[in-house]
C-alpha positions in Angstrom: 0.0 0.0 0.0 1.6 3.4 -0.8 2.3 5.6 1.9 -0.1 8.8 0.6 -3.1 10.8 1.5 -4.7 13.3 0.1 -4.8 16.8 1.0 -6.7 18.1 3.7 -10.5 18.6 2.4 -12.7 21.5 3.8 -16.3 21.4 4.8 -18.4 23.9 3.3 -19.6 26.1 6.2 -23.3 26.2 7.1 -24.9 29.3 5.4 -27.7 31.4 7.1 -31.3 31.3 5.4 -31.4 34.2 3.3 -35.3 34.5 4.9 -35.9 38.2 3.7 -34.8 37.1 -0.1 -37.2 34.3 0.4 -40.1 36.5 1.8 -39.5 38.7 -0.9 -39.8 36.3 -3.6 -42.9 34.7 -2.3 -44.5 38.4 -2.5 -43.5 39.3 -5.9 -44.6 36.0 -7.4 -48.2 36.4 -5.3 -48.8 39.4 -5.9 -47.7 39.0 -9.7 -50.0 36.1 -9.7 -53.1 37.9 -7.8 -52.7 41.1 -10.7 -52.9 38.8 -13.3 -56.0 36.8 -11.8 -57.4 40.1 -11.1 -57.0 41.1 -15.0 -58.3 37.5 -16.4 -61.1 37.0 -13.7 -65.4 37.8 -15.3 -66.2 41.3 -13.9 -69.9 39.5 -13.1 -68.1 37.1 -11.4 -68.0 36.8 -7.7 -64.6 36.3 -5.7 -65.0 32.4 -4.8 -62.3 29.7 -3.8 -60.5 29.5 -7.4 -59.8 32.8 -6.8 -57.8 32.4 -3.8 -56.6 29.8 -5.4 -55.5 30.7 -8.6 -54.0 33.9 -7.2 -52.6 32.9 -3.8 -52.0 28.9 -3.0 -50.9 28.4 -7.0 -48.0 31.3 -6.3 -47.4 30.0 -3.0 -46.8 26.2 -4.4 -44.7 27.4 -6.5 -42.4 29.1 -4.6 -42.1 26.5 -2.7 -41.6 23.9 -5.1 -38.7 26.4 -6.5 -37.1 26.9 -3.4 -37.1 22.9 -3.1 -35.3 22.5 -6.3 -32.6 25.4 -5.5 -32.0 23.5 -2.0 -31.4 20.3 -4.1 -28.9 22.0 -6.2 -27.2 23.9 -3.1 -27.0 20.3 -1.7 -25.3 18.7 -4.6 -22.3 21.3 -4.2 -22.1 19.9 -0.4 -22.3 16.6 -1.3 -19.6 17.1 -3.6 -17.4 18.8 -1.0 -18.6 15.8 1.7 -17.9 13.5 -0.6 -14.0 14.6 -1.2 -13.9 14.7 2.6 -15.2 11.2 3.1 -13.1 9.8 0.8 -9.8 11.1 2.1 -11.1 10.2 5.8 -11.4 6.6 4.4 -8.0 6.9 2.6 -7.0 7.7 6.2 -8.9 5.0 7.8 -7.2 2.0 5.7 -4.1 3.8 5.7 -4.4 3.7 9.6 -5.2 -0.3 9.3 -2.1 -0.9 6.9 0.2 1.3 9.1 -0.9 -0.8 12.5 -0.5 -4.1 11.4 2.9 -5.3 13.0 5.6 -7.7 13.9 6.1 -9.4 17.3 10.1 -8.9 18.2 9.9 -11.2 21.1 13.3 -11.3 21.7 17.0 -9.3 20.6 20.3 -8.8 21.4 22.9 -6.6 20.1 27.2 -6.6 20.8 29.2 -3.4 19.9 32.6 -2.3 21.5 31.0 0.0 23.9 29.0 -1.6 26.9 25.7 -0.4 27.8 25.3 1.3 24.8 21.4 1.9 24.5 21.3 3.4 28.5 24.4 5.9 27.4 22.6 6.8 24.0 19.3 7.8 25.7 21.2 9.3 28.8 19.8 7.1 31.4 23.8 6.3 32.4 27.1 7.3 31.4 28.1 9.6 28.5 27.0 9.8 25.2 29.5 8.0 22.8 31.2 10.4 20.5 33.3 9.8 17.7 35.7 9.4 16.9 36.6 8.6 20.8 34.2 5.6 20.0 36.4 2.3 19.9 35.3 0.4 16.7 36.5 -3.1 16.8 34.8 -5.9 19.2 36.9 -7.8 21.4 35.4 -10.9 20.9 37.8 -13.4 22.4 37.9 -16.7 22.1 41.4 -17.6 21.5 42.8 -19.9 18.1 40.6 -22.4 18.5 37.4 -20.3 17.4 36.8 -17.7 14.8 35.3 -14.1 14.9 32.2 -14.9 13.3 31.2 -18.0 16.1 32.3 -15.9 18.8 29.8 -13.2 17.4 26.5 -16.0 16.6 27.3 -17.3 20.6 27.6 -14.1 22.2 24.3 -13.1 20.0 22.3 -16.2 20.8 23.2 -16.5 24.2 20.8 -13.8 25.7 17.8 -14.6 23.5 18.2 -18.8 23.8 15.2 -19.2 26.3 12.8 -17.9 24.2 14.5 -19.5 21.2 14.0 -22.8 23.0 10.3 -22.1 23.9 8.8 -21.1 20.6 11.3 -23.6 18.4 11.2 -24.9 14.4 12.0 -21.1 13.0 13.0 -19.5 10.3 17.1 -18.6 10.3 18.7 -16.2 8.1 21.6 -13.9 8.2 24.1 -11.4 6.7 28.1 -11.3 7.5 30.4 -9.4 6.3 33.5 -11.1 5.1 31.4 -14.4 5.0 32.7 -17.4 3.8 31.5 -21.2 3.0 32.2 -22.5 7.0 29.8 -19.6 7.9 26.9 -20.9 7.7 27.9 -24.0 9.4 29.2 -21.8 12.2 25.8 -20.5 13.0 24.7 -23.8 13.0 26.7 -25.1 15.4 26.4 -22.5 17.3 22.3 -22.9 17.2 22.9 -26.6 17.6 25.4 -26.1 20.9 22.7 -24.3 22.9 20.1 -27.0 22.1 17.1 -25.2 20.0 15.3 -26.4 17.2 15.2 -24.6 14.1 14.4 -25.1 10.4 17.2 -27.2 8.5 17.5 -24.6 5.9 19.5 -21.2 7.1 19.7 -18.7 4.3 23.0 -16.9 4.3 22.2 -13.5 2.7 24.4 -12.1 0.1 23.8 -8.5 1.4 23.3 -6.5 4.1 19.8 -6.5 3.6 17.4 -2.9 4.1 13.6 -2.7 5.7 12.3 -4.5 2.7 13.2 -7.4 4.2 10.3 -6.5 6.4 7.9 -6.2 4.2 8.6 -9.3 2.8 8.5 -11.1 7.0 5.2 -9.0 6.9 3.8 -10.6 3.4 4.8 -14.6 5.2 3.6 -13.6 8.4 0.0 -14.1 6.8 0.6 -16.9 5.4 1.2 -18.8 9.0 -0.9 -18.2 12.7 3.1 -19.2 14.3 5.2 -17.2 11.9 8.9 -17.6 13.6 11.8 -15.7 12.1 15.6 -15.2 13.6 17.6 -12.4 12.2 21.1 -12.2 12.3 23.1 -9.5 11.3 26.9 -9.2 11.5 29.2 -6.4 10.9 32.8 -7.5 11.3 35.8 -6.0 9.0 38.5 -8.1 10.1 41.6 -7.3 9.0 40.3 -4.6 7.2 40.7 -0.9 8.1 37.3 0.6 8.9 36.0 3.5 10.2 33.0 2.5 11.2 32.1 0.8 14.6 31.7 -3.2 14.5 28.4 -4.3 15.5 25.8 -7.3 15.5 22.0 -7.6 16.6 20.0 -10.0 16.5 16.4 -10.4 15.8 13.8 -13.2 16.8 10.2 -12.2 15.4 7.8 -14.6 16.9 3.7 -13.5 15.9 2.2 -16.7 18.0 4.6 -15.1 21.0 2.5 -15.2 24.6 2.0 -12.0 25.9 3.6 -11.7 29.4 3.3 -9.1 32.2 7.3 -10.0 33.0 8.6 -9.5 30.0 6.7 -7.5 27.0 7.5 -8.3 23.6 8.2 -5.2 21.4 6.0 -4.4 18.1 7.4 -3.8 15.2 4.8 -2.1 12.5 4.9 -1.6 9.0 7.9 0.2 7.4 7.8 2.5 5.1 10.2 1.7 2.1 10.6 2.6 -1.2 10.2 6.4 -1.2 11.9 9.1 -2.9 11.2 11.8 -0.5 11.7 11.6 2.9 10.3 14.4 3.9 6.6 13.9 2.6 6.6 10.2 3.1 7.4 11.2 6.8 4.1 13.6 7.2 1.8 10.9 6.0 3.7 8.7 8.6 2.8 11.1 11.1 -0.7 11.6 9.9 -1.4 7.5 10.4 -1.6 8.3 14.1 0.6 5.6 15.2 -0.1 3.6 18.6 1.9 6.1 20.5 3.7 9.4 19.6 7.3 8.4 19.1 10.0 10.0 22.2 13.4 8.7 20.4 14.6 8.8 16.6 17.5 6.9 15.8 19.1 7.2 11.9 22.0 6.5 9.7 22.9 7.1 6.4 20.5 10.0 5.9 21.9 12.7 3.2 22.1 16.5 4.4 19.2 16.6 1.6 17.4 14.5 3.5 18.1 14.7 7.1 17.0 18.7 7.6 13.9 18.3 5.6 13.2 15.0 7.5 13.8 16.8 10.6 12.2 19.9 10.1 8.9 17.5 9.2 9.1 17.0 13.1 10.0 19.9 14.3 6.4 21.2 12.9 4.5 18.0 13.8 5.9 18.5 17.4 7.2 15.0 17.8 10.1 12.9 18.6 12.2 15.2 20.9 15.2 12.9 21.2 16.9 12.1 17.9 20.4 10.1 17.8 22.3 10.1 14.5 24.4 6.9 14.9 27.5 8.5 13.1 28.1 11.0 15.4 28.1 8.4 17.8 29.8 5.3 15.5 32.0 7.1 13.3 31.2 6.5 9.8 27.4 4.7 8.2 28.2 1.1 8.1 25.5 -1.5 6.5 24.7 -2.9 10.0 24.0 0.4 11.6 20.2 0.4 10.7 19.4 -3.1 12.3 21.4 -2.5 15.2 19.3 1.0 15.4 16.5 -1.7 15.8 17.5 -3.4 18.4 18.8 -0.5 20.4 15.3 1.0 19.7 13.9 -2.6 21.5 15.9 -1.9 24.4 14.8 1.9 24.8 11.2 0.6 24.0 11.4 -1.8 26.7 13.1 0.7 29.0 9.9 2.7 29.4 10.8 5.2 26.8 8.0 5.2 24.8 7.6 4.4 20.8 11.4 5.0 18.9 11.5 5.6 15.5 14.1 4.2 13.4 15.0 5.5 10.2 17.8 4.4 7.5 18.9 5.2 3.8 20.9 3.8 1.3 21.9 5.1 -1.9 19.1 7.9 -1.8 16.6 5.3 -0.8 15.0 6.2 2.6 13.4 4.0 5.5 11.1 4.2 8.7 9.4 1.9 11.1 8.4 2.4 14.2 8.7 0.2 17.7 6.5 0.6 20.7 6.3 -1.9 23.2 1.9 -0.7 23.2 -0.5 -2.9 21.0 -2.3 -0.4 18.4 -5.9 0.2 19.2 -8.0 -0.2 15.7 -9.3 3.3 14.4 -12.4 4.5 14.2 -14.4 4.0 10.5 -15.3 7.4 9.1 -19.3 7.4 10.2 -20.2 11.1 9.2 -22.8 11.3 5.8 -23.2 14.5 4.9 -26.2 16.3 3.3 -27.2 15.8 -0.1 -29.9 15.8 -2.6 -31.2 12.4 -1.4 -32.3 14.0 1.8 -34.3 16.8 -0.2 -36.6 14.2 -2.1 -39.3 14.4 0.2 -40.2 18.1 0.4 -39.3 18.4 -3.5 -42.0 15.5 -4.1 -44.4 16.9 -2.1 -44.5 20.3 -3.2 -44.4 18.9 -7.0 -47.2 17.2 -6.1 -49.2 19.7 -5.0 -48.1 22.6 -7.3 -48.7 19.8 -10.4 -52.4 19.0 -8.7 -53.2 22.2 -8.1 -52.3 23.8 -11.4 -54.6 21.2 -13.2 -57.2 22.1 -10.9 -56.6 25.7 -11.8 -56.0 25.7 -15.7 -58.0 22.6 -16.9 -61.2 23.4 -13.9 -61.2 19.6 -13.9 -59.6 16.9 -11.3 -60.0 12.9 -10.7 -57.8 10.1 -9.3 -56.6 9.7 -12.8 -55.1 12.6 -12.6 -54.0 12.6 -8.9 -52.1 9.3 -9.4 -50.6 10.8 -12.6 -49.5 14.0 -10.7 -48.3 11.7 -8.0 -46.4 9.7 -10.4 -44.8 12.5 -12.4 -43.6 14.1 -9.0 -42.2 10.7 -7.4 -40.3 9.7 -10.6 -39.0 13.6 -11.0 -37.6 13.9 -7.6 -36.3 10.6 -7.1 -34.9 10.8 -10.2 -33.4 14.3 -10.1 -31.8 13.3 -6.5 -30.0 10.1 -7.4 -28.8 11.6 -10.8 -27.5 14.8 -8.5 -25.6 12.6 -6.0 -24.0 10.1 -8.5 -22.6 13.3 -10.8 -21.5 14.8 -6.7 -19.8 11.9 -5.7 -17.9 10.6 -9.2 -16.7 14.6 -9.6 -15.1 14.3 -5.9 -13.5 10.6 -6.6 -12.3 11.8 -10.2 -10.9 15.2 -8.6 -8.9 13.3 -5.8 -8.0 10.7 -7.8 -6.3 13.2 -10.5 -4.1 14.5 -7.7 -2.1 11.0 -7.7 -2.0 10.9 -11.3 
């Protein structure tokens, strides 16, 4: 679903009745109607009830039946300006539904070079790491006998395994830098040693991957009640000289995971990927009224033309007060940074620090999702119908019907329930009519007017 909405639609204010422009136009057309009876009418004849009828109640009818017809047309103009409102509240309200479906993250774990790192990034202890005083290498140990890469998976494993071992058979897949063919059976091992059961299939990835993995853990998720997915992701150089910080997190998205008052899971909702502007794509993010207003925003990799729009988007919305730019911190963007922002987000999260944002971007192509340790409430269905001409059809029938009856009364001095049931047919099939041929051309001009503007 594409991350847009449409503009923000006005309602057209409630105009007064204009009751001395209606007051004079039932007196002009009486008393036009009364000089012309008084012209045509027999001198020898006396005033009777066709009189008063022909000069006053016909006028009257009329008037009426007039002003009926301009209240129809005055309505179709609202109903077209309803219409555009209820179909961007609906845009909204699916929008809403897409933006709160989510991920259960029921457990994670992260190793950098610098202990306690989530607590000293949101300044609950310590100091705020600073490059380049940041150390980037991990000192993983492990001697001769054991490489980098199994000393990363067991130290990674190690603090998630319980759950691992409660909600077994999962999905395992990973990225490592510098990854060779014993890798894989590393991990495996390593999974093996601490005695959890997982698929027999683990899917080394040949990059780094972005948040469109998550859309694609989103798209199996439906396809299984007990979707269960580790993530690994390794950022090791080795021997090679690197300014960036070393890192790993790890992952384990569980959606049949039991919700407990010891230890709550974190929700992981629907990214938002493949945009070209950040800055836009960010406001409708806003706009979908996520569970709870984000407190923290971490990023990497965002370009000047990108960061200050992005940022200045919150500065108007008023959200997300603390916002950590892992580079400042790490020293240079490094391909690991953005899942590592994930699970540093988990902690905060779980920490009490309300919903974090995350945000990424890679050769000009930005990312969000949003964590929050809250379950999203569903929103509310757009339940407002405006006025329109369908709620006019009884008054315009009716005074139809009487200005037709009494007009034949008046010009053809004859009437009989031939002609009632005509008159009564005529102003049924006129009004009805009239209405739903009003509100269809109302409600296609508002869909093909906001529908143009994505076009």
């Amino acid at each position: 679903m594409k991350w847009t909405l449409y503009p923000p639609q006005t309602l057209p204010e409630k105009e007064p009745i204009p009751w001395p422009g209606i007051l004079l136009a039932y007196i002009l057309v009486i008393g036009l109607f009364l000089v012309i009876t008084i012209s045509d009418w027999p001198d020898n004849k006396p005033v009777d009830f066709m009189f008063y009828t022909q000069g006053m109640v016909l006028p009257f009818l009329f008037v009426s039946m007039t002003i009926s017809y301009i209240v129809m047309g005055k309505s179709t103009y609202d109903c077209y300006h309803f219409s555009r409102w209820n179909i961007a509240q609906w845009r909204l309200y699916h929008l809403k539904n897409y933006a709160q479906q989510h991920l259960i993250i029921a457990a994670w774990s992260s190793k950098t070079p610098v202990d306690e790192l989530t607590l000293r990034m949101i300044q609950l202890k310590g100091d705020l790491p600073l490059a380049p005083r940041t150390p980037l290498r991990m000192a993983l140990g492990g001697g001769f006998e054991t490489t980098p890469a199994r000393q990363l998976f067991s130290q990674l494993v190690a603090p998630i395994v319980e759950t691992l071992r409660a909600y077994p058979n999962f999905k395992v897949s990973y990225w490592l830098r510098n990854a060779n063919e014993l890798t894989t059976g590393e991990l495996r091992d390593v999974l093996s040693h601490c005695a959890v059961t997982f698929e027999e299939e683990i899917i080394a990835l040949d990059k780094c991957p972005d948040f469109s993995l998550l859309n694609k853990t989103f798209a199996d998720s439906e396809q299984r009640w007990d979707y269960r997915h580790l993530l690994i992701i390794g950022d090791l150089y080795g021997k090679e000289e690197n300014k960036c910080m070393e890192n790993g997190s790890a992952l384990f998205i569980c959606q049949d995971f039991q919700l407990k008052e010891s230890l709550k899971p974190v929700f992981l909702f629907q990214p938002l990927t493949g945009v070209d502007e950040l800055e836009k794509s960010a406001a409708v993010f806003i706009e979908a009224q996520q569970p709870t207003e984000p407190k923290t925003l971490w990023f990497t990799g965002l370009t000047a033309h990108q960061k200050y729009p992005f940022l200045n988007v919150l500065n108007e919305y008023k959200t997300v007060p603390l916002r950590l730019e892992l580079e400042l911190s790490f020293g240079e963007s490094s391909a690991g940074y953005r899942w590592l922002a994930l699970a540093l987000a988990a902690d905060a999260a779980r920490y009490a620090q309300g919903a974090q944002l995350v945000a990424a971007s890679e050769k000009n192509m930005p990312e969000m999702v949003l964590l929050s340790t809250e379950r999203p409430r569903s929103p509310l269905k757009p339940g407002y119908d405006g006025p329109g001409p369908l709620s006019h059809i009884a008054h315009v029938a009716l005074t139809t019907l009487a200005t037709l009856i009494t007009g034949w009364a008046v010009y053809f001095k004859t009437l009989n329930w031939t002609t009632i049931l005509i008159c009564t047919g005529s102003a049924l099939v006129i009004s009805f009519a009239l209405s739903f041929l009003l509100t269809h051309m109302a409600i296609n001009a508002a869909g093909d007017d906001l529908g143009s503007i994505h076009h």
